[in-house]
C-alpha positions as CSV (number, residue, x, y, z in Angstrom):
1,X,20.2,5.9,24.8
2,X,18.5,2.6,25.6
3,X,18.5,-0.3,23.9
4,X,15.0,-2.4,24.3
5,X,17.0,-5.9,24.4
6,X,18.2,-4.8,27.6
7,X,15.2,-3.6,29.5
8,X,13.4,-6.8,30.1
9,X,10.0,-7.3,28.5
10,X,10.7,-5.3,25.4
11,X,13.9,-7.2,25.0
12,X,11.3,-10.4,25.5
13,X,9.1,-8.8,22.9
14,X,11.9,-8.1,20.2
15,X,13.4,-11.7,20.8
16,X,9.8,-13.0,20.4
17,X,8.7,-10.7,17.3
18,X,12.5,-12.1,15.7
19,X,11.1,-15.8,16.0
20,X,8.1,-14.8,14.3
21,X,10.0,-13.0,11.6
22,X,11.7,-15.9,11.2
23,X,9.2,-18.4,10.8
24,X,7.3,-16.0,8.5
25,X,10.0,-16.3,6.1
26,X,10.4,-19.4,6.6
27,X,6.8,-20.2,5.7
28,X,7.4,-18.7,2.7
29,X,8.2,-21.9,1.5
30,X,4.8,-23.5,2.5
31,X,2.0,-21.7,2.7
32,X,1.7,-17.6,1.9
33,X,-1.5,-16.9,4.1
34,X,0.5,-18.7,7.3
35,X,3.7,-16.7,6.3
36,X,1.4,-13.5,6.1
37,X,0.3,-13.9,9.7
38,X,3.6,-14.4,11.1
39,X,5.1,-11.5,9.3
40,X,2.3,-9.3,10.4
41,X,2.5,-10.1,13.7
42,X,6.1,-9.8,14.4
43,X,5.1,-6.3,12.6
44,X,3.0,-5.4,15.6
45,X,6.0,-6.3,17.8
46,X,8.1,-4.1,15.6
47,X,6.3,-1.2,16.3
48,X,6.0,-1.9,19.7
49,X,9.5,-2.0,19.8
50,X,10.5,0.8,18.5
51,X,8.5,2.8,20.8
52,X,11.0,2.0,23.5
53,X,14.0,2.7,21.3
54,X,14.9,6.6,20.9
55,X,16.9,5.5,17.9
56,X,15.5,6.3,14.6
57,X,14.6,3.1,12.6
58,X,17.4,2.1,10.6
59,X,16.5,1.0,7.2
60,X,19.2,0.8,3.9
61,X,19.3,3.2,1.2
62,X,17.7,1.2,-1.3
63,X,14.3,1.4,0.6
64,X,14.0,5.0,0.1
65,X,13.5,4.5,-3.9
66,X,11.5,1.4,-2.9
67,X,9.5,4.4,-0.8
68,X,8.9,6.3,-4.0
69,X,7.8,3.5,-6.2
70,X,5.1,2.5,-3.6
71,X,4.0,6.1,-3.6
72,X,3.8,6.1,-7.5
73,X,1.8,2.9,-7.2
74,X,-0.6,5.0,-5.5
75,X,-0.9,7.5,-7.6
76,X,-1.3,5.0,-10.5
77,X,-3.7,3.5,-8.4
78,X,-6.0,7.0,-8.0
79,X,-5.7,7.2,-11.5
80,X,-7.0,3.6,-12.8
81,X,-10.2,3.6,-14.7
82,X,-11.1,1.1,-11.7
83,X,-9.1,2.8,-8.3
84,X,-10.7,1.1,-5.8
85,X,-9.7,-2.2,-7.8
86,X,-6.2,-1.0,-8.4
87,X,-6.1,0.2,-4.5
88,X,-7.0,-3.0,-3.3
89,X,-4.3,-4.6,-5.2
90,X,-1.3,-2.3,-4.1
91,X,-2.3,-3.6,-0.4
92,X,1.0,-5.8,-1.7
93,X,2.9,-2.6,-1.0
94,X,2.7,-3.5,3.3
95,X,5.2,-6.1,2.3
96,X,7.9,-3.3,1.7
97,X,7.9,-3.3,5.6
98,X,9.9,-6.3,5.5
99,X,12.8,-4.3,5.0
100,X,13.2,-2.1,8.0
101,X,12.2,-5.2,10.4
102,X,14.4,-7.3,9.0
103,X,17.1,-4.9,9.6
104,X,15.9,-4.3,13.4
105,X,14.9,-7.3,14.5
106,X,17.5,-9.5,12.7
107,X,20.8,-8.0,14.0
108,X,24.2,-9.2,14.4
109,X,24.1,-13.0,14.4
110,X,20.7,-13.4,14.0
111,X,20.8,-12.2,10.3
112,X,23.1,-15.8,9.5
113,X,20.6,-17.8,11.5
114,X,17.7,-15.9,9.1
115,X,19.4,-17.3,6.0
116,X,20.0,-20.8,8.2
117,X,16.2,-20.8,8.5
118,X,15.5,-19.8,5.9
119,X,17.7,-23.0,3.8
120,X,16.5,-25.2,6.1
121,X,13.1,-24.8,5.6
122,X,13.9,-24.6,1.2
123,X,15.6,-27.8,1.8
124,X,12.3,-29.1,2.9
125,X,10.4,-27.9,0.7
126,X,13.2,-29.0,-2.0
127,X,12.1,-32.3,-0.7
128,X,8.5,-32.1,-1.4
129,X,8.9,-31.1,-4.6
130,X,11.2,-34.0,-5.6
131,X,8.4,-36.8,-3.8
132,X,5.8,-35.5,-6.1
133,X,8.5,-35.6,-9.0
134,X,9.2,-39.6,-8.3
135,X,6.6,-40.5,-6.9
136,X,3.3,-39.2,-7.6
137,X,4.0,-38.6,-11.0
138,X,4.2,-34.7,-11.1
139,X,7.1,-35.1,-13.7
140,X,5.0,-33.1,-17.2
141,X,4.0,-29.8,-17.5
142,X,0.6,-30.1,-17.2
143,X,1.6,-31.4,-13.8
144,X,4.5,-30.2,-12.3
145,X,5.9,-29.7,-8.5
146,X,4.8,-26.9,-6.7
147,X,5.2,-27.9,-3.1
148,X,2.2,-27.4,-1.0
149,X,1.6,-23.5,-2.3
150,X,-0.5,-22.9,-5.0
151,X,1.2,-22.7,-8.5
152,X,4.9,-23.7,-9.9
153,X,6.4,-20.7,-10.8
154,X,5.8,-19.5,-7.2
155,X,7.2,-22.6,-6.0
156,X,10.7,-22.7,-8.7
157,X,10.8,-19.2,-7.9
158,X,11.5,-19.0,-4.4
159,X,13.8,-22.3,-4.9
160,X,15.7,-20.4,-7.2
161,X,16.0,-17.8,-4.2
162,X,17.2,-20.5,-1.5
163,X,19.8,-22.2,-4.2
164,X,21.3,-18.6,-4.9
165,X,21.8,-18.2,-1.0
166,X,22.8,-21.7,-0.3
167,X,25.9,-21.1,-3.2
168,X,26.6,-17.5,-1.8
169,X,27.2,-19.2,2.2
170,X,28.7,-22.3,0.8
171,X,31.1,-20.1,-1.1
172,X,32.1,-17.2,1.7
173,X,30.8,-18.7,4.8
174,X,33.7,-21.2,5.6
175,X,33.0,-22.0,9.6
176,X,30.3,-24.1,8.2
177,X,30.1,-25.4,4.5
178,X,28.6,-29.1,5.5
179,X,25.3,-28.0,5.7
180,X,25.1,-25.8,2.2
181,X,27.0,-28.7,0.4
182,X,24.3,-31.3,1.3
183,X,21.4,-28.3,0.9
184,X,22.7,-27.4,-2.7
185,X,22.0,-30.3,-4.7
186,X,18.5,-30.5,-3.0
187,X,17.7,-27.3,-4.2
188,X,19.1,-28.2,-7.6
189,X,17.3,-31.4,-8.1
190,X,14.0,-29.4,-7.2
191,X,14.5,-27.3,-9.2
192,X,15.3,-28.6,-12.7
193,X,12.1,-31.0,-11.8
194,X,9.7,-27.7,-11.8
195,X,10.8,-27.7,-15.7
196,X,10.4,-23.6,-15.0
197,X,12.8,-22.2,-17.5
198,X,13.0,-18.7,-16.4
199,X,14.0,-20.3,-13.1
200,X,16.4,-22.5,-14.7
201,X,18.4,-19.1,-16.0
202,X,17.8,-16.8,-12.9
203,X,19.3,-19.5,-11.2
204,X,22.0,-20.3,-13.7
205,X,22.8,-16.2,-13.8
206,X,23.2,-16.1,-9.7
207,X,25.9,-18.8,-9.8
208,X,27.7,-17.4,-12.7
209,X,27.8,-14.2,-10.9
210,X,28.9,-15.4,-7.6
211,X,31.4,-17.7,-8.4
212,X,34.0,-15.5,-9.8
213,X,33.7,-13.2,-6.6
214,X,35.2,-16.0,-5.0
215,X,37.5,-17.1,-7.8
216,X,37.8,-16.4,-11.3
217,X,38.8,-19.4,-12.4
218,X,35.8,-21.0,-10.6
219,X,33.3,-19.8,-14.0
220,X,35.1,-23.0,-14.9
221,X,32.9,-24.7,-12.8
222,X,29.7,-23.4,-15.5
223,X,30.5,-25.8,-18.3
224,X,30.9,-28.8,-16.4
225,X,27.5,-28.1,-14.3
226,X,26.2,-27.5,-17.9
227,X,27.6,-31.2,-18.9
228,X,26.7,-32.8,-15.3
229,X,23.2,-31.3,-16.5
230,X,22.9,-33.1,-20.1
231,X,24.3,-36.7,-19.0
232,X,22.2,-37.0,-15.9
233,X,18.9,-35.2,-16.4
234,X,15.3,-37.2,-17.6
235,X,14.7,-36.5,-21.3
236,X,11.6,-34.1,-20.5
237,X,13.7,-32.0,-18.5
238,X,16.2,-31.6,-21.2
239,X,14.3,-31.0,-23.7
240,X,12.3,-28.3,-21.5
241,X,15.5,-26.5,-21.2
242,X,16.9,-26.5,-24.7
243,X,13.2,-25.4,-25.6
244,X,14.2,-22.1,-24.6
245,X,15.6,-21.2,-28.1
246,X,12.4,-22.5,-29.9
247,X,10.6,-19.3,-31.3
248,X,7.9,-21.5,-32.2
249,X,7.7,-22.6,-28.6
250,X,4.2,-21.6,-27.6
251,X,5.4,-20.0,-24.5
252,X,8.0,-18.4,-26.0
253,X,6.1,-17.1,-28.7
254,X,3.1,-16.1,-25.9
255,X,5.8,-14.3,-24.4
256,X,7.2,-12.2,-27.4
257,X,3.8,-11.3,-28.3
258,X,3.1,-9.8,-24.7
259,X,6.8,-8.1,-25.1
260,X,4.6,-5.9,-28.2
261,X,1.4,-5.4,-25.8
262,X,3.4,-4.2,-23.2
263,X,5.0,-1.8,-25.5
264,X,1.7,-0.3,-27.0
265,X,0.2,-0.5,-23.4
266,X,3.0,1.9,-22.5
267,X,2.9,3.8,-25.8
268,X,-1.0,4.8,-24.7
269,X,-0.5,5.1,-20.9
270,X,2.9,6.4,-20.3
271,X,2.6,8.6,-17.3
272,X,0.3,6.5,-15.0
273,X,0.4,3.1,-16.8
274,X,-3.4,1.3,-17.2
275,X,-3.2,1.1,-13.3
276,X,-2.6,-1.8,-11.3
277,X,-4.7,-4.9,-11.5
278,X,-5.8,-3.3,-14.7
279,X,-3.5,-5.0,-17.1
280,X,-5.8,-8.0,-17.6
281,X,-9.1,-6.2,-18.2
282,X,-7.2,-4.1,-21.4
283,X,-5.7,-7.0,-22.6
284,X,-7.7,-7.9,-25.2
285,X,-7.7,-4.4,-26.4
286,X,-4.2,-5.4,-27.3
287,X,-4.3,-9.2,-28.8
288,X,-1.4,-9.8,-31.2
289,X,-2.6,-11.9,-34.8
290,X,-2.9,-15.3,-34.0
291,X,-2.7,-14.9,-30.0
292,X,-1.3,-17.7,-28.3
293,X,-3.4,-16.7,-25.1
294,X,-6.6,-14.4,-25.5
295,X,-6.3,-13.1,-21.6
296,X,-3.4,-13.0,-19.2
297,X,-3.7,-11.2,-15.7
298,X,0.0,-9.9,-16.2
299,X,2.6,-9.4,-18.9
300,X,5.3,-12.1,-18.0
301,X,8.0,-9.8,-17.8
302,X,9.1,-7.3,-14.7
303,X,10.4,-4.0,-16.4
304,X,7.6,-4.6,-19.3
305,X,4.8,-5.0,-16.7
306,X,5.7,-2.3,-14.0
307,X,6.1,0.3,-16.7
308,X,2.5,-0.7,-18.5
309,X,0.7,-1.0,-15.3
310,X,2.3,2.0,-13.1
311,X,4.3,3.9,-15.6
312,X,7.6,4.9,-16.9
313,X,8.4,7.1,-13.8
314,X,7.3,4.2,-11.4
315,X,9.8,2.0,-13.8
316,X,12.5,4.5,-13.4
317,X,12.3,4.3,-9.7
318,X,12.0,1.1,-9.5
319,X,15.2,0.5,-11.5
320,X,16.7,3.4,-9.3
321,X,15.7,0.8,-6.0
322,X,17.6,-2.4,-8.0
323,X,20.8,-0.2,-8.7
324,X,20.9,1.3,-5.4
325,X,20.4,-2.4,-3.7
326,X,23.1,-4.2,-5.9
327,X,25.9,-1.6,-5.3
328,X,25.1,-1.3,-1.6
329,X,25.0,-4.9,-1.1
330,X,28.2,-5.0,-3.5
331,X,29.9,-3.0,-1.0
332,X,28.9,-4.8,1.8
333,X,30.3,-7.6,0.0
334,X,34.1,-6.2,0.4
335,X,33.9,-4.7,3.1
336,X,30.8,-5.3,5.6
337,X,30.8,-7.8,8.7
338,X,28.6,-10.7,6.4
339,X,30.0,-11.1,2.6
340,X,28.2,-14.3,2.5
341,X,25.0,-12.6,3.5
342,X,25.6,-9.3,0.6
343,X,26.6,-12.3,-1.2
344,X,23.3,-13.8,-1.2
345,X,21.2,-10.3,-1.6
346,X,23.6,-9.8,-5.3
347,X,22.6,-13.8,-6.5
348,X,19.0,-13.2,-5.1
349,X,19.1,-9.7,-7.6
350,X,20.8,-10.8,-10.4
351,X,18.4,-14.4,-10.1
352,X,15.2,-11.8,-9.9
353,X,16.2,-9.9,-12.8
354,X,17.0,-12.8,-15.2
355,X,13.7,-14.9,-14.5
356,X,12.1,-11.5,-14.3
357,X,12.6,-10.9,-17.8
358,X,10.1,-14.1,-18.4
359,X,7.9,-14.4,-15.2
360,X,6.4,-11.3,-13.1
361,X,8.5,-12.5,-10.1
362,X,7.8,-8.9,-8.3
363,X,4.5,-9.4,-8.1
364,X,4.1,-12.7,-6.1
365,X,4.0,-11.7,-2.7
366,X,5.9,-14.8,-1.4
367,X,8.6,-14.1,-4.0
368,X,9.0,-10.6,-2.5
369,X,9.0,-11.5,0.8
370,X,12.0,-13.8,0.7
371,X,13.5,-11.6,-1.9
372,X,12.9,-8.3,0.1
373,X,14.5,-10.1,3.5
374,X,17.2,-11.6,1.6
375,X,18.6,-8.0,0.5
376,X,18.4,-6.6,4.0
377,X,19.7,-9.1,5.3
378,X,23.5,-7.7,5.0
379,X,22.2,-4.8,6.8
380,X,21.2,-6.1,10.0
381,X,24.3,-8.1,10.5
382,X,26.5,-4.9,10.5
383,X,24.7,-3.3,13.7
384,X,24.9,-4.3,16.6
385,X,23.6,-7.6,17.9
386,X,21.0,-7.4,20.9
387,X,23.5,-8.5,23.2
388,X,25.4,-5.1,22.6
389,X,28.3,-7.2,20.5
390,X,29.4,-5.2,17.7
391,X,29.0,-6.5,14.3
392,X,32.7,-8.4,12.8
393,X,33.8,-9.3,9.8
394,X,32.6,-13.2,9.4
């Protein structure tokens, strides 16, 4: 059996196609058509690869469901009242690939340097966010930080990500906690200045879950983040996060009123849902009284949107992919080479699945990029690197 990191140029070629990886996600960060680019060539590389390896691509068991919801995508897709719309949209679905070149290309002690990248480059972009807080005065909501990509909740979301990784290394990576420590607050700071409340909880949620994996007694540490929180934070951050419990909160109420369209999207499309990319052309077939919005190009809520735009069995899948992913990587956890890596694929779930129940997180392509690499991460760590090393328990 040969291994290609061994046989000079396609060694060259896989080392080469795991910088570009790299600096695709990376990029993430910064701009979505540069990460794009990078992601698809080291793709190329990928496949060029593999054609030297007689090993079968290894990929986790979580991306065979993820296989089956792309598939139902399609058919949702061929069913649309506009498919060549809807198939245009699912080209989204490439992105899946992330997983199985992550896990190649990212082996053995590669996968830590990934996440090292990969907080690096979220500490910069933490940075950003907080200049345009302080300085150029992107500190209300009309006006908040978003980096250099294109909208906030793109931007808190993938902070959220890089916080709930940072935690996970700073709490079971212990050769090097300097780095996380300083990187934490960063990501903090940036992140309560987005004034994105469904990033506030995701983020909020990955903590709570990864600190008692360390240490029970560690969910102390909530409470007095919670008070930290309250005595230091601006007034308009404060009162952006305690809006959360205002029903008569605009977006709150925008939101319970999409919670109802979802549900009578589903009631009348349940196999195939409306088809994707179709949601905003029906939705004002299915405007609640007094509407707080009168069009919306997505119901801001994961479960809620996959099921009306691709159906309840595309839902079911999906859901079979997030169960399949937490207890694999919850298993990694105790007892694979990288627990601060699984570590960081469980916050980076549980973060997607809190926000998600506010923001379409899934369907931003950056989002899924980081969040796709960051739950297969685990998985290249435990082969072997391309030096042959076997994977140990870090």
């Amino acid at each position: 059996m040969t291994d290609v990191s061994s046989t000079g140029s396609p060694g060259s070629l896989e080392r080469t196609a795991y910088c570009l990886l790299t600096a695709s996600l990376g990029m993430t960060l910064f701009n979505l058509l540069t990460a794009q680019v990078l992601f698809g060539l080291a793709a190329l590389l990928w496949l060029w690869v593999i054609r030297f390896d007689r090993r079968r691509p290894e990929v986790p068991a979580f991306f065979w469901p993820l296989a089956g919801y792309a598939a139902l995508t399609l058919v949702s897709a061929a069913m649309s009242p506009d498919p060549r719309a809807s198939l245009i949209d699912s080209r989204q679905l490439v992105l899946f690939l992330i997983v199985p070149v992550v896990v190649r290309l990212a082996r053995g002690a590669r996968a830590m340097t990934t996440l090292d990248v990969i907080m690096a480059l979220g500490a910069a972009g933490a940075f950003v966010g907080v200049v345009e807080y302080t300085i150029f005065g992107f500190d209300n909501l009309d006006r908040r930080p978003m980096g250099s990509l294109s909208h906030y909740m793109t931007y808190s979301g993938l902070i959220m990500l890089v916080l709930a990784a940072a935690v996970a290394r700073l709490l079971f990576y212990p050769a090097q906690r300097i780095w996380p420590a300083v990187a934490v607050p960063a990501l903090a700071v940036a992140l309560a200045a987005t004034q994105t409340r469904n990033a506030y909880l995701g983020a909020l949620a990955a903590i709570a879950c990864l600190l008692p994996l360390r240490q029970v007694r560690l969910l102390l540490a909530i409470p007095v983040l919670i008070v930290l929180f309250v005595v230091a934070a601006p007034p308009q951050i404060k009162e952006r996060a305690f809006s959360i419990a205002n029903l008569q909160d605009d977006s709150n109420r925008d939101r319970l009123q999409m919670l109802v369209m979802g549900r009578n999207m589903i009631h009348d499309h349940p196999v195939f849902g409306v088809g994707p990319e179709m949601v905003g052309r029906v939705y004002g077939q299915y405007l609640q009284p007094n509407p707080v919005h009168t069009y919306n190009p997505h119901l801001h809520n994961v479960p809620v949107q996959i099921a009306a735009e691709r159906g309840l069995p595309a839902l079911a899948v999906w859901l079979l992919f997030i169960g399949t992913a937490a207890w694999g990587l919850f298993q990694e956890f105790r007892r694979g080479p990288a627990p601060a890596l699984a570590a960081a694929g469980l916050g980076a779930i549980v973060a997607m699945l809190t926000a998600g129940l506010f923001e379409y997180n899934f369907g931003d392509s950056e989002f899924m990029m980081l969040f796709l690499a960051l739950i297969s991460l685990p998985y290249a760590a435990r082969t072997a690197d391309p030096a042959g090393h076997p994977a140990r328990r870090q």
